[in-house]
C-alpha positions as CSV (number, residue, x, y, z in Angstrom):
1,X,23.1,-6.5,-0.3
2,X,19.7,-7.0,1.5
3,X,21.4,-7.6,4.7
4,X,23.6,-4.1,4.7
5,X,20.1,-2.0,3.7
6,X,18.6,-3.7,6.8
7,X,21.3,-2.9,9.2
8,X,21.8,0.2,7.7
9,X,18.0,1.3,7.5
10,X,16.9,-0.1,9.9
11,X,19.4,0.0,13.2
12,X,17.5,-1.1,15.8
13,X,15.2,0.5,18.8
14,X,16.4,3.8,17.6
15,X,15.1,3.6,14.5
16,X,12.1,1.6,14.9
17,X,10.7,4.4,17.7
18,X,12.1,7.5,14.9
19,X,10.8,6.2,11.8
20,X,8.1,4.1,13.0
21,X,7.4,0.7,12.1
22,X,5.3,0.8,8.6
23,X,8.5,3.1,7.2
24,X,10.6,0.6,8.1
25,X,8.5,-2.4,6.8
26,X,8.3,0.0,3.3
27,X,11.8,0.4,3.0
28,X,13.0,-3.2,3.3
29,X,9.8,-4.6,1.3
30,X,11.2,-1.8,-1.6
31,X,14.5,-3.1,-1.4
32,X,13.2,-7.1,-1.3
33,X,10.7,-6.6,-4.2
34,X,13.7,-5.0,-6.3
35,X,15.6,-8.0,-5.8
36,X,12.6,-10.5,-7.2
37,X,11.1,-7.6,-10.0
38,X,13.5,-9.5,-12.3
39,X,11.6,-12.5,-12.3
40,X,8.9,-10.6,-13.5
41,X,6.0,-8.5,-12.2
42,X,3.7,-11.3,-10.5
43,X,6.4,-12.6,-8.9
44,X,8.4,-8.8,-7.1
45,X,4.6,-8.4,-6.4
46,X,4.0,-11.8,-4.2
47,X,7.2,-12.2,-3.3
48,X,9.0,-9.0,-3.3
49,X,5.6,-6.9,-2.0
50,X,4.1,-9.3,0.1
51,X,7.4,-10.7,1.3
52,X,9.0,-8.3,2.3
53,X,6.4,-6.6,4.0
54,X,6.3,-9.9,6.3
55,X,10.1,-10.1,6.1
56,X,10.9,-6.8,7.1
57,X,8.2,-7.0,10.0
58,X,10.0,-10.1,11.2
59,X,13.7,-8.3,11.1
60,X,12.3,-5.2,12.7
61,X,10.6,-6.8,15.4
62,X,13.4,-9.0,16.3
63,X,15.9,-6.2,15.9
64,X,14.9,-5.0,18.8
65,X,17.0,-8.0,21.2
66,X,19.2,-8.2,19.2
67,X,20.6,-7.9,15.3
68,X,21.9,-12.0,15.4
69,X,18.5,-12.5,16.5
70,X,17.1,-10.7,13.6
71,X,19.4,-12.0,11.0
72,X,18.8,-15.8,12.2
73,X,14.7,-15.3,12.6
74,X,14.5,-13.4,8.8
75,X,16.7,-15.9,7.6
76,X,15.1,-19.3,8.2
77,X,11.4,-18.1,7.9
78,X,13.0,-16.9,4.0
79,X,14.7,-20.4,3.6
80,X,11.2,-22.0,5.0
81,X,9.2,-20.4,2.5
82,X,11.6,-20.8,-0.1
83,X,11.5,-24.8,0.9
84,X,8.0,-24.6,0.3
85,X,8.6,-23.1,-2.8
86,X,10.9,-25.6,-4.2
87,X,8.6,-28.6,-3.0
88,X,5.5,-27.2,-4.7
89,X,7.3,-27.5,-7.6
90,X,8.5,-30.2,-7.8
91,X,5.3,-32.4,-7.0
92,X,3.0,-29.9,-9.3
């Protein structure tokens, strides 16, 4: 469901020149913190806040060549820091 907020939201040159890019950046790090609030408070706030912020910076700027671009540049630096995630765990 993230990924039809940010094409709907955020659409591009369009909509990065109307709404201007902290808007955008608010509305996907809303939708992203949401999404990890479940897990409890500290972690929507570092991951869902924080996160998204830099997540929805990363789609938006992107966005701008292209939406595959976007999609593939937002998705690996989320499965990176998830990576690094995972590993910290595991050796703590």
């Amino acid at each position: 469901w993230e990924i039809r907020f940010e094409r709907g939201a955020r659409g591009g040159r369009a909509a990065y020149h109307e709404r201007g890019l902290a808007v955008l950046c608010a509305a996907g790090s809303l939708f992203f913190a949401l999404a990890h609030f479940t897990e409890g408070v500290q972690v929507g706030v570092a991951a869902g806040v924080i996160g998204g912020v830099y997540f929805g910076f990363t789609y938006v700027h992107w966005r701008q060549r292209s939406l595959w671009t976007a999609l593939w540049t937002t998705s690996v630096s989320h499965s990176l820091h998830n990576l690094a995630a995972v590993a910290m765990l595991l050796t703590a």
